[in-house]
Structures are given as structure tokens and as C-alpha cells.
Backbone bond lengths (Angstrom), bond angles and torsions (degrees), N, CA, C in turn:
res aa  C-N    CA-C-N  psi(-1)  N-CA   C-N-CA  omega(-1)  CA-C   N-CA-C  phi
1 X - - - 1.460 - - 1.515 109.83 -
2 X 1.331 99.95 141.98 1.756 89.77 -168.50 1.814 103.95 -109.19
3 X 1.069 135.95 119.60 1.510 155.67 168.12 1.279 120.48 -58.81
4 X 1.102 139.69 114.89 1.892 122.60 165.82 1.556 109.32 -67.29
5 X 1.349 125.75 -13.58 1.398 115.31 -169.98 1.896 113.80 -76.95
6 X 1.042 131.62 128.64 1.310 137.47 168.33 1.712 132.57 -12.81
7 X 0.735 125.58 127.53 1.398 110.38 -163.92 1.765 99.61 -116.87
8 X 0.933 118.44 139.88 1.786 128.38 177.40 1.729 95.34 -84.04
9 X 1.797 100.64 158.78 1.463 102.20 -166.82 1.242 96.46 -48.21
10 X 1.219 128.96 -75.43 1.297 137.31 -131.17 1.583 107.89 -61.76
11 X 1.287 123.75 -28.84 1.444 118.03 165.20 1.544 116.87 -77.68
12 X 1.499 110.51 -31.94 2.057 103.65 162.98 1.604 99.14 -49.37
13 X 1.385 117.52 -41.24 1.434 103.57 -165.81 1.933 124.64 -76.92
14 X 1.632 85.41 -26.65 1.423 95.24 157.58 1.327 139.06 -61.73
15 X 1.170 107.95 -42.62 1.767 129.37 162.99 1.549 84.34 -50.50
16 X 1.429 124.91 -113.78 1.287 136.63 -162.97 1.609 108.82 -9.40
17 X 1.772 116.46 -67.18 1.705 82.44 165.14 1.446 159.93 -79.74
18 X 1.303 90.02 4.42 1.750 119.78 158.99 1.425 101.01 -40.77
19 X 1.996 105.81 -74.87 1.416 91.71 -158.29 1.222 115.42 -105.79
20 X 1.501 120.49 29.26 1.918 119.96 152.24 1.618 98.79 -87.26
21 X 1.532 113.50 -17.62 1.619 97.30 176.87 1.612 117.43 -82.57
22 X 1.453 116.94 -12.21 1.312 136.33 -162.61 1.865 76.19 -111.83
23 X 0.794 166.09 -86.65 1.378 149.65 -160.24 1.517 110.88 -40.70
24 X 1.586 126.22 -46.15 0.939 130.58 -160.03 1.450 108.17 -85.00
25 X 1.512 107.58 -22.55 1.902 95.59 172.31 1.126 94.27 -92.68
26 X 1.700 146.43 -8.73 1.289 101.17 -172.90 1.816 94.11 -84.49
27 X 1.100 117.31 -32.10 1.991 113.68 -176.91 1.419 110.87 -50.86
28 X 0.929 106.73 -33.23 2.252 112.51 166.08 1.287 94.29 -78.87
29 X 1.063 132.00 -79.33 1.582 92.59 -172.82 1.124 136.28 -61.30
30 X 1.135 126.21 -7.75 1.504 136.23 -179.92 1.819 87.75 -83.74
31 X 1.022 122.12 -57.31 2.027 115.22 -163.91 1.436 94.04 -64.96
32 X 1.670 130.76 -35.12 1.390 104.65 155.10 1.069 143.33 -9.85
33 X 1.667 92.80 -86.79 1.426 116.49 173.54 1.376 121.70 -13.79
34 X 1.732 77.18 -75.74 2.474 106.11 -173.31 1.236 87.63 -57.98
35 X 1.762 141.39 -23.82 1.882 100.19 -163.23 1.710 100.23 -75.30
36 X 1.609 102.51 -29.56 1.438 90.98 -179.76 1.576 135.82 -58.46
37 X 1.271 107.10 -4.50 1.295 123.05 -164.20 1.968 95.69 -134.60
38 X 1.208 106.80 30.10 2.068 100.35 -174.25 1.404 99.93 -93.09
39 X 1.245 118.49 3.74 2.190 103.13 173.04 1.564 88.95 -82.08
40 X 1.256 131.09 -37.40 1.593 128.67 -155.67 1.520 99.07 -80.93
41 X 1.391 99.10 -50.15 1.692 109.43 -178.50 1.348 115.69 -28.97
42 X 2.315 97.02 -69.94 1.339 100.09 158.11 0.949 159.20 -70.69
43 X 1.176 134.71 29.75 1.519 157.29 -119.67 1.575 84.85 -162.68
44 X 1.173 126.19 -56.70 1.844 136.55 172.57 1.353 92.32 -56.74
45 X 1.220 154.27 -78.20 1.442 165.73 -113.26 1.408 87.84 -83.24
46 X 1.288 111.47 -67.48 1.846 127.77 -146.91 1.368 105.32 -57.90
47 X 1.730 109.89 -39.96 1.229 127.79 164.78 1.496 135.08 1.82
48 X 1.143 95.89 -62.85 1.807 98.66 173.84 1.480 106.28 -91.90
49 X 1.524 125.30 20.23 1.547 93.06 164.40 1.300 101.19 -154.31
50 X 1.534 114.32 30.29 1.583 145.32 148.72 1.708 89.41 -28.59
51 X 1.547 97.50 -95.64 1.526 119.56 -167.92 1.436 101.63 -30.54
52 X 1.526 131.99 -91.29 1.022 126.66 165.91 1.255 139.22 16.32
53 X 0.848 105.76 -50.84 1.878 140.86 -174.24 1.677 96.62 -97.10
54 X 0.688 132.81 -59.01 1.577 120.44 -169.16 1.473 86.70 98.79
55 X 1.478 118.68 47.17 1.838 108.04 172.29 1.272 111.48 35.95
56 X 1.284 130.13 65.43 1.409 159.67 161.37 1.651 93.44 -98.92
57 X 1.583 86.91 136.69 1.447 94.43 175.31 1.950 115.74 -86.00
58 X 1.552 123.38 138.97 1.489 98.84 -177.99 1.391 100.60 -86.82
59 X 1.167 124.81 151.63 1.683 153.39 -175.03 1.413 105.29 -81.88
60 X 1.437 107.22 158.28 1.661 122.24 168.44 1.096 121.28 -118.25
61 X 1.652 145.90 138.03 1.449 102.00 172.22 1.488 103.01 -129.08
62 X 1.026 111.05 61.09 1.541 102.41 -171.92 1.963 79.34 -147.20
63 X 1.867 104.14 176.69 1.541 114.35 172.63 0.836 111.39 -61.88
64 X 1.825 123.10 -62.48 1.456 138.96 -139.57 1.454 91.24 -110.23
65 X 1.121 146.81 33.31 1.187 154.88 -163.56 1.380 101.25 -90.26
66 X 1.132 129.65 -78.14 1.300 145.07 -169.54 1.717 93.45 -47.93
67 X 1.348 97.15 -64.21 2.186 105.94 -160.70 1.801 90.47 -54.25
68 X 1.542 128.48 -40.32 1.028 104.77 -168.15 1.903 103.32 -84.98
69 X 0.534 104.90 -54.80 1.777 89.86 161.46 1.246 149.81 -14.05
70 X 1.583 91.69 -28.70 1.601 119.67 -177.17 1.679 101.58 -98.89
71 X 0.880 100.85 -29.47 1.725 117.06 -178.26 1.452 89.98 -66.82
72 X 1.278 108.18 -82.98 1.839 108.35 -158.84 1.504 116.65 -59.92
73 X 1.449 111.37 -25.09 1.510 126.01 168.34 1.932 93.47 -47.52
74 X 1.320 100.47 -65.62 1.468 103.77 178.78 1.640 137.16 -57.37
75 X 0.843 93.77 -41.67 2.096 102.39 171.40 1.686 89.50 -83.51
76 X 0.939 139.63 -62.69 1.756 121.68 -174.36 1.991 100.08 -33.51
77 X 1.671 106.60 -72.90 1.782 108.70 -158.59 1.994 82.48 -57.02
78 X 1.354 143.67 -45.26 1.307 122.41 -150.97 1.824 95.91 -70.38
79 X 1.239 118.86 -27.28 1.163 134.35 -170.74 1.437 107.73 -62.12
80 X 1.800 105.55 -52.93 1.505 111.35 179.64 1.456 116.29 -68.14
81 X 2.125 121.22 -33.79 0.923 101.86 168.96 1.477 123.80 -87.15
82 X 1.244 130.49 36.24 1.852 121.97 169.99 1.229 94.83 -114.81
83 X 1.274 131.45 10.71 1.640 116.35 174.10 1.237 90.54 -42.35
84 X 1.155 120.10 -78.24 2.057 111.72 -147.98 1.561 103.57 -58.20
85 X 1.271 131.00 -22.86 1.540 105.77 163.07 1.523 128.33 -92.26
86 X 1.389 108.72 5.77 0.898 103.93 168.69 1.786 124.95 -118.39
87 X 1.551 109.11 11.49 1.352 109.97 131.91 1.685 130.26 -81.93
88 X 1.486 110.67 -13.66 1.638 121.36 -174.33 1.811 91.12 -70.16
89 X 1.502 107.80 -47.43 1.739 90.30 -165.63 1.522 92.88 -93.76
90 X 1.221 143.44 -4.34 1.548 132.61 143.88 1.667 119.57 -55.71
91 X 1.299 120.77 -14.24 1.312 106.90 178.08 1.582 85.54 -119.21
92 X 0.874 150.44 -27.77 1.316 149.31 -177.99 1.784 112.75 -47.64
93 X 1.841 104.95 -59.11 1.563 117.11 161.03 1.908 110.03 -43.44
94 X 0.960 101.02 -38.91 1.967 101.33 -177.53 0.914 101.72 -84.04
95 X 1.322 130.92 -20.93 1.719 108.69 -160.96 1.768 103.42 -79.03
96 X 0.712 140.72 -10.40 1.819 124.34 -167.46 1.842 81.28 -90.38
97 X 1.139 150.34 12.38 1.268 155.48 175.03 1.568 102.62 -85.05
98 X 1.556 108.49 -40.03 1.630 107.28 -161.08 1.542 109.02 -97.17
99 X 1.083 111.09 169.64 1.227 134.26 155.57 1.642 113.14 -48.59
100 X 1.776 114.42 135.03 1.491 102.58 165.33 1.298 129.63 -49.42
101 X 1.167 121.50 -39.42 1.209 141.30 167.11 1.576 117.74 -43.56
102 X 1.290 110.12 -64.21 1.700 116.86 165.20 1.487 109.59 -42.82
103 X 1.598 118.90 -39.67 1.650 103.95 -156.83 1.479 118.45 -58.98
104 X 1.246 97.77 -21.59 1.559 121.55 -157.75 1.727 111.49 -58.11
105 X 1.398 90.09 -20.68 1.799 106.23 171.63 1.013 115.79 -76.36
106 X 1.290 121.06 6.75 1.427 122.77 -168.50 1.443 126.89 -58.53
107 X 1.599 104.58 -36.61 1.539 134.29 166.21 1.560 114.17 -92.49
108 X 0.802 121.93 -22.39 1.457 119.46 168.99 1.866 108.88 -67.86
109 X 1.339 104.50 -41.47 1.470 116.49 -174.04 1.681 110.17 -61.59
110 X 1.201 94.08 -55.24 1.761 113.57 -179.73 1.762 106.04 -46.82
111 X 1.201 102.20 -43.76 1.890 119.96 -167.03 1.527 92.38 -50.69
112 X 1.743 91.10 -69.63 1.280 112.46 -146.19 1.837 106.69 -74.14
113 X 1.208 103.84 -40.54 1.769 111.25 155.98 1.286 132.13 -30.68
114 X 1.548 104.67 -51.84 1.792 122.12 -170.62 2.031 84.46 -96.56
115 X 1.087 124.41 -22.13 1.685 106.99 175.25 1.474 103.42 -71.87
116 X 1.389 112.41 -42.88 1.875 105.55 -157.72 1.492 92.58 -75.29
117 X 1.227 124.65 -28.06 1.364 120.29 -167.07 1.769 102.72 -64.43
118 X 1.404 107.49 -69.12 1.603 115.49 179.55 1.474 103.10 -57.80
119 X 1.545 148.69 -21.87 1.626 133.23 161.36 1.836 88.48 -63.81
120 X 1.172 130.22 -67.62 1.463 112.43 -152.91 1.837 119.53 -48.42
121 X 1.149 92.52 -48.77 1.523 121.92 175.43 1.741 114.22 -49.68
122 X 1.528 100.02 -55.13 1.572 91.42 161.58 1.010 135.48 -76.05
123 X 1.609 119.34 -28.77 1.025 115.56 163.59 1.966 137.26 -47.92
124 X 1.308 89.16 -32.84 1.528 118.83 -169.84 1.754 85.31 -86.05
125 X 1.399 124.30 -58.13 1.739 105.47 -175.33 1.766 106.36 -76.23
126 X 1.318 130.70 -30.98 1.416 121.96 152.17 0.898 144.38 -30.02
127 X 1.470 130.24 -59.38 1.050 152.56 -177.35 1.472 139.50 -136.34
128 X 1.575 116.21 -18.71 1.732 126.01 163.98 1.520 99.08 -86.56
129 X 1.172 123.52 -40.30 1.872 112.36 -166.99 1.849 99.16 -78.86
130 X 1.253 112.42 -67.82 1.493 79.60 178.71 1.728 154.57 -65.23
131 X 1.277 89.64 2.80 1.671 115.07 -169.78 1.566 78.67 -105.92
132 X 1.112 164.93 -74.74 1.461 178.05 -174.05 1.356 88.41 -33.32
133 X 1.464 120.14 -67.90 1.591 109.46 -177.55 1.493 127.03 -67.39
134 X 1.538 101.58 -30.96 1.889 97.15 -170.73 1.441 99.48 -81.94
135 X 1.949 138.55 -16.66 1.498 129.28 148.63 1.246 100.58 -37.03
136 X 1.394 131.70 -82.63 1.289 143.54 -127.31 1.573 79.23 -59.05
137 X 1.492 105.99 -90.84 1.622 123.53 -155.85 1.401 98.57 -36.32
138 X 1.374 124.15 -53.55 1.743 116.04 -172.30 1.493 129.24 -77.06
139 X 1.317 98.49 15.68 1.646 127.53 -165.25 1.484 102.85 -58.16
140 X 1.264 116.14 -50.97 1.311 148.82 -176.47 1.735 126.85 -121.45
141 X 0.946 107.93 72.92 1.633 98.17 175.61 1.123 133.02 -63.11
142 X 1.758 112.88 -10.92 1.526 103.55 -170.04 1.830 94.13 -93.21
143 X 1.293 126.98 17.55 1.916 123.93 175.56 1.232 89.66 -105.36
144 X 1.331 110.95 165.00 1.175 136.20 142.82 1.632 144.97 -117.34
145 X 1.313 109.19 130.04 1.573 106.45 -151.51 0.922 135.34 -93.78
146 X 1.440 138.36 123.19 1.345 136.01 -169.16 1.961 123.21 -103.67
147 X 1.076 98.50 56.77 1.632 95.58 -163.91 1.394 113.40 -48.29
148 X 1.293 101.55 127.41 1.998 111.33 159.47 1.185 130.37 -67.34
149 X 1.161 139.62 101.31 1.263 130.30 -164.32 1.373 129.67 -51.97
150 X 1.623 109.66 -37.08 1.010 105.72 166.17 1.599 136.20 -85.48
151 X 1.381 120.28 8.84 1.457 138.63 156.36 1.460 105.35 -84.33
152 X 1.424 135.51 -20.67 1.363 123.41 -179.54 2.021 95.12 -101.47
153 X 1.146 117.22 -18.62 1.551 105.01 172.70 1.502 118.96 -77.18
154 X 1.408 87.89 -21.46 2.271 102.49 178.31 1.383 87.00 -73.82
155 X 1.537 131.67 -51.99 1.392 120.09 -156.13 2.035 105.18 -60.91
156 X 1.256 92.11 -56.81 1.284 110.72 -170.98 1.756 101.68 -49.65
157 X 1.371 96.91 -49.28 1.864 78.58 -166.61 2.094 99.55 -77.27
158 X 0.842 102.80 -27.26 1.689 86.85 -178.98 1.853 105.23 -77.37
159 X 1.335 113.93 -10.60 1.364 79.78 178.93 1.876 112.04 -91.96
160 X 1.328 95.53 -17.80 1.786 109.66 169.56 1.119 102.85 -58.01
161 X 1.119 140.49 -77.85 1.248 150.55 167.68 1.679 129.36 -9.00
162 X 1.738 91.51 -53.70 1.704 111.24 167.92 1.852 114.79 -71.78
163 X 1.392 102.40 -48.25 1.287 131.44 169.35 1.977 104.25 -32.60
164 X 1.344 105.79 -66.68 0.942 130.55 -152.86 1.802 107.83 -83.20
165 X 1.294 120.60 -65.97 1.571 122.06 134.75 1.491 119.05 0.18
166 X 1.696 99.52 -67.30 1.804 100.70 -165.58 1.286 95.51 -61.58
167 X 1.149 143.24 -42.69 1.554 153.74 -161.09 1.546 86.41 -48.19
168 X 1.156 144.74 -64.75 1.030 140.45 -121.31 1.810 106.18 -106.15
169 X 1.346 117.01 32.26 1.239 147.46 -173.59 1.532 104.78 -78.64
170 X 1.425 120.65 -55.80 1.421 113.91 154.55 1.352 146.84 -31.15
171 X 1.572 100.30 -43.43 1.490 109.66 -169.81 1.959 101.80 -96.52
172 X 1.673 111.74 -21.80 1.300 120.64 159.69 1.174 114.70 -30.31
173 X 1.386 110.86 -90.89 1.318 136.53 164.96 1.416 124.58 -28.07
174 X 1.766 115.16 -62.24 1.724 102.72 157.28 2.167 114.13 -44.66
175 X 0.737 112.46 -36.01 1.451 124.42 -161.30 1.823 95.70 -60.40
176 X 1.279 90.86 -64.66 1.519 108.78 173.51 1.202 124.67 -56.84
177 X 1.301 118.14 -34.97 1.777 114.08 174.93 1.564 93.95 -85.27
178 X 1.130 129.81 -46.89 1.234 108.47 175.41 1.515 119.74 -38.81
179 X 1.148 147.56 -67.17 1.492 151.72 163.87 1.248 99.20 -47.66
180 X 1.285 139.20 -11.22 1.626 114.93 177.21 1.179 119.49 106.46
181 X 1.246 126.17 -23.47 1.627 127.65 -171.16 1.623 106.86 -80.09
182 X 1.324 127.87 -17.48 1.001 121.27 161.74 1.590 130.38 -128.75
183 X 1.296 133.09 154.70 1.263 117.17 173.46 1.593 106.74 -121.72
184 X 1.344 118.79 171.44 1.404 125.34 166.83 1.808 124.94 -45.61
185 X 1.330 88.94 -38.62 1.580 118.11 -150.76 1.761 86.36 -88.95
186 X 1.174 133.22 -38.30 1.135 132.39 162.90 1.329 133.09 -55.76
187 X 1.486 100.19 -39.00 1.663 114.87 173.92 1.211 100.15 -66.09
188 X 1.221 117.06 -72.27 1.526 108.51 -167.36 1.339 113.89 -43.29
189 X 1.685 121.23 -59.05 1.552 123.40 -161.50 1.992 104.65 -58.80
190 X 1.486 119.85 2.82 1.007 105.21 -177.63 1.758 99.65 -129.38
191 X 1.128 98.50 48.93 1.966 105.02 -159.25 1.900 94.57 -88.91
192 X 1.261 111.09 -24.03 1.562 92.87 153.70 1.187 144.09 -68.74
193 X 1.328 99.92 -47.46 1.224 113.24 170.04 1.431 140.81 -51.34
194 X 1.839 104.36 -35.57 1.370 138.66 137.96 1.964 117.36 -29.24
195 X 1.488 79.44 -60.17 2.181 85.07 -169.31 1.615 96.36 -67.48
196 X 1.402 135.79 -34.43 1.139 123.34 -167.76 1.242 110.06 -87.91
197 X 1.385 157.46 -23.44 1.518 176.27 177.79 1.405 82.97 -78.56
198 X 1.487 142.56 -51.63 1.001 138.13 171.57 1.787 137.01 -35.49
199 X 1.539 97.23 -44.84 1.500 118.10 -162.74 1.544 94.63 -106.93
200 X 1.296 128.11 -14.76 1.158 140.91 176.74 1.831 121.07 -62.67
201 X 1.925 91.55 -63.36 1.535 123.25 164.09 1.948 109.63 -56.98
202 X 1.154 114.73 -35.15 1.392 131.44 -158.75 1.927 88.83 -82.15
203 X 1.607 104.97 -68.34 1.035 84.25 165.80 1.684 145.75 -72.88
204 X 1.219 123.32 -4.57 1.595 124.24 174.69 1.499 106.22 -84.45
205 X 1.339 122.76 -39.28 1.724 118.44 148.58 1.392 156.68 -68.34
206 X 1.846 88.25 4.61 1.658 90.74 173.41 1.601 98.01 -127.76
207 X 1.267 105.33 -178.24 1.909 110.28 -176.05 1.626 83.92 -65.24
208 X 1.484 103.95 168.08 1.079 125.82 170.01 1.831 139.17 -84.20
209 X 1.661 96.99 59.22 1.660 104.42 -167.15 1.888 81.26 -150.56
210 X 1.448 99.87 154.40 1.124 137.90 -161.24 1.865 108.44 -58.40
211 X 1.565 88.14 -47.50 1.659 103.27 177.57 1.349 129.57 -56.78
212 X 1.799 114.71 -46.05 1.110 136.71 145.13 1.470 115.63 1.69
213 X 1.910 74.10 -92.19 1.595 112.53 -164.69 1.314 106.27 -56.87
214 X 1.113 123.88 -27.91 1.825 126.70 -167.90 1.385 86.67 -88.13
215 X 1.012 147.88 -34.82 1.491 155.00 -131.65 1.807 102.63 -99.63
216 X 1.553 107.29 -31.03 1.395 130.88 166.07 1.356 106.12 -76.76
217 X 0.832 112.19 -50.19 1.885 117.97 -146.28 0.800 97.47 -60.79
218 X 1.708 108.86 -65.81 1.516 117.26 -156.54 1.431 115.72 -53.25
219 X 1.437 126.95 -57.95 1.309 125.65 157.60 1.092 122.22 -34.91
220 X 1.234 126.31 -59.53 1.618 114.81 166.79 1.252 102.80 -29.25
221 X 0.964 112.67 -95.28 2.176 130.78 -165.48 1.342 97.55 -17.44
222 X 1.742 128.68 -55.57 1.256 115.90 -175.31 1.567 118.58 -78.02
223 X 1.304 116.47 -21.97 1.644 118.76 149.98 1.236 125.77 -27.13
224 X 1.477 103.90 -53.18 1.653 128.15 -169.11 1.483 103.64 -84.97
225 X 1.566 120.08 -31.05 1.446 121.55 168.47 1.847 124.58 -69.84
226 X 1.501 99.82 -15.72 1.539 111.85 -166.29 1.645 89.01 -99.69
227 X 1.334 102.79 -27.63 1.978 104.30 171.88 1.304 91.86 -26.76
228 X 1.431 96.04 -104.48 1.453 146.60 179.75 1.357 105.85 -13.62
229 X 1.354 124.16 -36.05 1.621 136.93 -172.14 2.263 88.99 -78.94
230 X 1.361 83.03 -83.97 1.582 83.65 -178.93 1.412 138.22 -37.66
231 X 1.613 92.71 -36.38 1.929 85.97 179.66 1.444 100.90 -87.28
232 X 1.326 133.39 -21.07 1.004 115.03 157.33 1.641 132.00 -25.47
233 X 1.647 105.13 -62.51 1.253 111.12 -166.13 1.818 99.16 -82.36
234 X 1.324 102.44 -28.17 1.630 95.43 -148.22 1.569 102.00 -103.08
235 X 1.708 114.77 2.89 1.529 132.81 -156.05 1.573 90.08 -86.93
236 X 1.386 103.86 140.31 1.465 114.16 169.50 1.597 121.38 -45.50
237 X 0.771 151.07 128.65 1.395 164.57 -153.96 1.695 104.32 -80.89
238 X 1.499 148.61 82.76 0.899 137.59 165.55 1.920 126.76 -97.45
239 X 0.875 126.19 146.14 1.618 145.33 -177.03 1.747 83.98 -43.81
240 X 1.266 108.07 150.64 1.351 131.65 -166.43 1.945 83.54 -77.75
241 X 1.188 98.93 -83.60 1.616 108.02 -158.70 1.776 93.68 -53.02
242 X 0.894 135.91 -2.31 1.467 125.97 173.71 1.401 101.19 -89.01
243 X 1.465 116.35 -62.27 1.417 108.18 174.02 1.453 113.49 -51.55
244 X 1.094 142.94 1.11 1.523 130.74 -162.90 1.295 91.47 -108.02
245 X 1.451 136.26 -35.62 1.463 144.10 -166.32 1.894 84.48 -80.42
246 X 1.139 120.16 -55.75 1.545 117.29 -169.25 1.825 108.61 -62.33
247 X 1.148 105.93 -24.79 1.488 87.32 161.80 1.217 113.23 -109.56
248 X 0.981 142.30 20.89 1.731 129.10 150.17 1.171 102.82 -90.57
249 X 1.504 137.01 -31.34 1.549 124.96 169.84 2.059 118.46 -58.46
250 X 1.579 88.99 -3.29 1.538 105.45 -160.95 1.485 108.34 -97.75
């Protein structure tokens, strides 16, 4: 239940392990779930670098290799499906912060949270993992390659993961102008500066070819354009001449 009255540290801190403990059973039960279902899971995973391979199977070389594989295959998908509860008790901890009025986003946030997450994520298993793998593997033609499965499931889930994260640049940014630290009028006046930090990040996180990297960017840029759109509308409301002092301090 959420209160307007003030809370002393030690109960912010109480809340907070409430809901990493309420996040953390629902992701066990959710990696449950996926282990029961991890041949299909992985069978989804391998996916983008099937082709690549000429449907070559990837190898293990260790005992427990495979069983632990199946594990992390599993806590990653239980992981991917509690996003939406685990932005609900991420905005849930903030909300006795807001205004009644603010809470009301509460479901709008969750929507739009678990959407940017699944655009980043597909995008990244769409189009960065298999173009990411046929660079890598064709990098060199005169080797021949033996992929580990479990070095291409680490790759795969951190770049979904990163992929999927950046997505969520929109609702950052609303978050942030709400508290004040950012405004609309700021984003924009620094929208170069933005596109180049952009193509920069785009490139140190994708393989190293043009397609990739453009393949990042561009989404970013319109991330950074839907900023600018949203805090507009959804950005805390400040006095003209206050905002004008906040961006020359900027």
C-alpha cells in the first residue's frame, strides 16, 4: 500500500528488500517454468547462428557443461519473462515519492517498459546476432571454428540484455525529468552531442562492421528522439525563467 507520509531511512530500506525479495521469487519461479521447456528455449537461442554454421552443431567441452547451460539458458528466459514485475515493484519502491497524480502511470510504465525491452531484444536477436556472427565466423577463412556453447550463450544473453536495457532510454529520461534532473529543452539543445556518444556506444557494443553499428545507432537516435517527445509531455512542469537559469548552469 503506498502512503504520502515520509518514510525514515531505515523503512526506504525495508521497502527495498521487500521488493528485490518479491522480484527474486517471482525470477525462480519464472526459470522454473523455462527449465521445463529449455530444449525449445535452446533451440530459440541457437537460432541466429544456425545459418552461420552451416547447421553445425555448437560443442561443449567440459562434464557439467551442457547441465550448466541449461540452467543459465533458464534464469536468463525466467529473467526476460518478469521484466513487467520487476519494473511494477521498481516503480512501486518510488511511488510514495510521487504525486497522486503521477501514480497513475503506473501501468502505462510497466506496458511501455516490457515493450522497449522486447523492441531492443529483438532487434539485437533479429538483426545484431546474426550479422554479428557471420562477421565474426567469416572474419578469417583460412581457421576453422569450433564454437562453445557456452561462450556463445554468455555472448548472446549479455548482448540481449545490453540491447534490451538501452531500449529503455525513454522511460529513463521521463523518470528523470520528472525529479528535475532533466528537461526536454535540454535534450534537444544537446541532440548532437547525444548522436555522437551515440555511434560511439553503438560502436564499442556491436561487432566491428558498419551494418551492426548502424543497426544500433539508428534506434538509439530515435530512442533519444522519443526522449525529447515524452518528457516533453510527461516532464515535470517547471517556471520558464527557472528553466532558463537550469540550462545555462547546463
Amino acid at each position: 500500500m503506498i502512503e504520502d507520509k515520509k518514510m525514515p531511512l531505515t523503512e526506504h530500506l525495508v521497502e527495498l528488500r521487500s521488493r528485490l525479495i518479491k522480484m527474486t521469487i517471482c525470477i525462480v519461479a519464472a526459470s522454473i517454468v523455462c527449465y521445463i521447456f529449455r530444449f525449445q528455449i535452446l533451440e530459440f537461442v541457437q537460432a541466429p547462428i544456425k545459418k552461420s554454421m552451416k547447421n553445425e552443431p555448437l560443442r561443449y567441452f567440459s562434464l557439467m557443461e551442457p547441465f550448466l547451460v541449461h540452467i543459465k539458458v533458464s534464469v536468463y528466459a525466467g529473467l526476460f519473462f518478469s521484466i513487467p514485475v520487476i519494473l511494477y515493484q521498481m516503480w512501486m519502491f518510488v511511488a510514495p515519492g510521487l504525486l497522486e497524480k503521477e501514480r497513475k502511470y503506473v501501468l502505462p510504465f510497466i506496458i511501455m517498459g516490457s515493450l522497449f525491452f522486447l523492441l531492443g531484444a529483438g532487434l539485437c536477436y533479429l538483426v545484431i546476432l546474426p550479422y554479428g556472427t557471420e562477421f565474426f565466423l567469416s572474419f578469417d577463412p583460412t581457421l576453422q571454428s569450433t564454437i562453445n556453447i557456452a561462450s556463445y550463450i554468455s555472448f548472446y544473453i549479455s548482448m540481449t540484455l545490453v540491447f534490451g536495457f538501452v531500449f529503455q532510454l525513454p522511460l529513463i529520461m521521463v523518470v528523470l525529468s520528472r525529479i528535475g534532473f532533466v528537461t526536454s529543452q535540454g535534450l534537444a539543445k544537446k541532440r548532437r552531442h547525444a548522436i555522437v556518444i551515440i555511434f560511439i556506444v553503438a560502436a564499442i557494443l556491436t561487432p566491428p562492421d558498419p551494418v551492426s553499428q548502424t543497426c544500433m545507432a539508428i534506434p538509439l537516435v530515435i530512442m533519444y528522439e522519443l526522449s525529447i517527445y515524452l518528457t516533453r509531455i510527461f516532464g515535470r512542469k517547471i517556471p520558464e525563467t527557472k528553466s532558463a537559469a537550469l540550462e545555462r548552469r547546463t
